[in-house]
Phi, psi and omega in degrees: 000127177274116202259128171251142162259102155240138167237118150230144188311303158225185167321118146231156208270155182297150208273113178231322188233150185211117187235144187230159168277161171271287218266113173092011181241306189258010171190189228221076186308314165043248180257018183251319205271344157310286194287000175282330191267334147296321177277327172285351168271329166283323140347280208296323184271017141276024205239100162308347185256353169272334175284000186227026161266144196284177175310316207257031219276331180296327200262006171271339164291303186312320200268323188270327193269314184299344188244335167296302199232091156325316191312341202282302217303346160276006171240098163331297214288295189316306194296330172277327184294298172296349147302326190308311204260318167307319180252343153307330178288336182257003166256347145125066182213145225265173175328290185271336179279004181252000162282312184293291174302285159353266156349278199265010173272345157301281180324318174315295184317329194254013148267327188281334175309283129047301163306078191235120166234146196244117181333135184285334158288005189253310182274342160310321178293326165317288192314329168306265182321340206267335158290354171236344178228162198263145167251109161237243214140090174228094219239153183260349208261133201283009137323110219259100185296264351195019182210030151196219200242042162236032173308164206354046169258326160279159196282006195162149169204130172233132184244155189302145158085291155287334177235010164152194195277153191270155172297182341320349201288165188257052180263339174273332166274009134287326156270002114358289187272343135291015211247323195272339219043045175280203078325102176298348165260042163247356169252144172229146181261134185234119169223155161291297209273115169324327180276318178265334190291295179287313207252033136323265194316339190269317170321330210255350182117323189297176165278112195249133143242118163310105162231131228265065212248349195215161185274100186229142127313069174271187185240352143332131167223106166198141166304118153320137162305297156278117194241100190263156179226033167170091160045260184341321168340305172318336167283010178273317193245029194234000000 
């Protein structure tokens, strides 16, 4: 038997849209995005001249392309290809071959990112709701529902870095509520994180649920209207 904790906080408003974050809100990112990151290094380190770089030679390339073009860092997805490519060019490998190498050290990643199976009470509770509410999917993170088993289940998905600034900032869950002709505090957001999640929706006018699933230190201190301590929950007050 499973035991759920909801607490809730403020008011909540009737309901038109109900959206959520993915990675570490509807599974367990974990050890996918561990082994996604494994695999593009095992790629790189079939490169001799990437095998003769210190340990710390990727993440210092992450940090050098993140202090050029600030501006990336709201696209995950942007932000690794051109470290990829930034740092294969400075360890010396020619035009097309730092295209080539690039190319396919992404791609490692974003097949093992990918490698997702999303729990069958978690997408029954999707379906479920989906009879009553528009479902979306408002992510900072670079994952492709549309390569494992939550393909066609939202009514929409925006991701940070293509369709606008990552949260906290509110711009996706301003084009959330054109994209519906909604009201933003007719949506409601369900994220793990206090920091991008909770206090996103709330900066933005929306409804946020917490859900409270990892030991994090954030810097948020603002309330969620809803504090949940697992997904499933939702069915109590949804």
């Amino acid at each position: 038997m499973r035991f759920f904790v909801v607490l809730i906080y403020k008011k909540i408003n009737p309901i038109r849209i109900v959206s959520f974050d993915l990675d570490d809100t509807l599974y367990n990112n974990h050890p996918i995005i561990k082994t996604a990151i494994q695999a593009q290094l095992n790629y790189l380190n079939e490169l001799t001249l990437w095998q003769q770089q210190p340990a710390n030679f990727w993440s210092h390339c992450r940090d050098t392309v993140a202090s050029q073009h600030p501006e990336i860092i709201d696209d995950v997805t942007a932000w690794r290809q051109h470290t990829l490519r930034f740092a294969l060019q400075k360890i010396g490998y020619s035009a097309q071959d730092v295209e080539h190498h690039a190319t396919q050290a992404y791609q490692a990643f974003a097949e093992a990112r990918s490698q997702i199976i999303v729990n069958e009470p978690v997408l029954s509770l999707l379906n479920r709701l989906k009879q009553q509410y528009k479902v979306i999917a408002i992510t900072n993170g670079n994952v492709d529902v549309e390569r494992f088993n939550l393909k066609g289940i939202f009514d929409l998905v925006l991701m940070a870095g293509r369709d606008g600034k990552a949260k906290p900032h509110a711009d996706l869950f301003n084009q959330a509520a054109q994209h519906f002709n909604a009201s933003l505090n007719s949506i409601l957001h369900v994220g793990d994180s206090l920091d991008t999640d909770v206090q996103g929706a709330n900066n933005a006018g929306c409804m946020s649920v917490w859900l409270d699933n990892q030991t994090i230190n954030y810097q948020y201190k603002g309330l969620a209207h809803i504090t949940i301590t697992d997904v499933l929950a939702l069915e109590m007050i949804l």
